[in-house]
C-alpha positions as CSV (number, residue, x, y, z in Angstrom):
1,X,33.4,-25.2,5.1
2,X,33.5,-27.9,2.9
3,X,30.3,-29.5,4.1
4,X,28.9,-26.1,2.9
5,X,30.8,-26.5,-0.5
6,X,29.9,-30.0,-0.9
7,X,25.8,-29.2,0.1
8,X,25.5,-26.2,-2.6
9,X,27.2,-28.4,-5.1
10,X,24.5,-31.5,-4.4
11,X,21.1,-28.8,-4.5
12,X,23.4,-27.3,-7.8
13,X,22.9,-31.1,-9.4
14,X,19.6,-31.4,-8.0
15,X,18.2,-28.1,-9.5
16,X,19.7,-28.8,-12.9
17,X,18.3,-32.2,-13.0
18,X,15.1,-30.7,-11.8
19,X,15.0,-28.3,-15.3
20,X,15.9,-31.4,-17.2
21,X,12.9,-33.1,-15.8
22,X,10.7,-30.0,-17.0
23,X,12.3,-29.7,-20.1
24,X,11.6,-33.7,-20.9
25,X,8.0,-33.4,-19.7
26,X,7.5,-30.2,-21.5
27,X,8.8,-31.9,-24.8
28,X,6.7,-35.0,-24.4
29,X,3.3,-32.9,-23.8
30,X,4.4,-31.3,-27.4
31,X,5.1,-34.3,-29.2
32,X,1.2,-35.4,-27.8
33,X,-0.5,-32.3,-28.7
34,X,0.8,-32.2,-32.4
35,X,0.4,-36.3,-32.8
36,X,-3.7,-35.6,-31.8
37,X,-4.1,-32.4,-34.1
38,X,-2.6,-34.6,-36.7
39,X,-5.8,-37.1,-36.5
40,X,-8.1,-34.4,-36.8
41,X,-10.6,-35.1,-39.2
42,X,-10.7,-32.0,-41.7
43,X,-13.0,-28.9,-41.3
44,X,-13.8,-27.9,-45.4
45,X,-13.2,-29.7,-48.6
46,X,-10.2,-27.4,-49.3
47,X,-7.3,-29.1,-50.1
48,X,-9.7,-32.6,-50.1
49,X,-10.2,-32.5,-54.4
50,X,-6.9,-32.9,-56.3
51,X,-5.8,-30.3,-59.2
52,X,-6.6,-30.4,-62.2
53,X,-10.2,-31.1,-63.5
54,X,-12.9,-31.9,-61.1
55,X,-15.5,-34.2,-61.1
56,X,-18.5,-35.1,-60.0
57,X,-17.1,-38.4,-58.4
58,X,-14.3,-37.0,-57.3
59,X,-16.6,-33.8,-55.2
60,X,-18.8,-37.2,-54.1
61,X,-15.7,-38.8,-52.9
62,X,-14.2,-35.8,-50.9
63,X,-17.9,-35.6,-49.5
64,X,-17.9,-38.8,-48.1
65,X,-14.5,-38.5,-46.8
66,X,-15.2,-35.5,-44.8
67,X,-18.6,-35.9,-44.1
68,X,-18.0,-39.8,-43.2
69,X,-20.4,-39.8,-39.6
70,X,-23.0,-38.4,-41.7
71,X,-25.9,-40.6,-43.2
72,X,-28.0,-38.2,-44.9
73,X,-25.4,-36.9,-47.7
């Protein structure tokens, strides 16, 4: 009986060793996904031009910011 005992007490440790595994992975994929959405570069101009009033220079700026790849702005 106590080989029994001892057997479902090593597969117990090994299963909840096994979610841990999972849970680290699962936590490290996250951590990746949100790092590369942060390097985006942005879509519009909206939130690009600072409050307040607004310039030409400052619309040409924002341009070239978003638009950066782009050589015939």
């Amino acid at each position: 009986m106590t080989r029994k005992s001892s057997a479902a007490s090593v597969l117990k440790k090994i299963d909840g060793i096994e979610r841990e595994l999972a849970k680290l992975k699962r936590d490290i994929i996250h951590s990746l996904v949100i790092k590369e959405s942060a390097n985006k570069a942005k879509q519009s101009l909206f939130g690009s031009i600072k409050g307040g009033d607004i310039t030409e220079k400052m619309i040409e700026q924002s341009q070239r910011n978003l638009f950066r790849n782009l050589k015939d702005l």
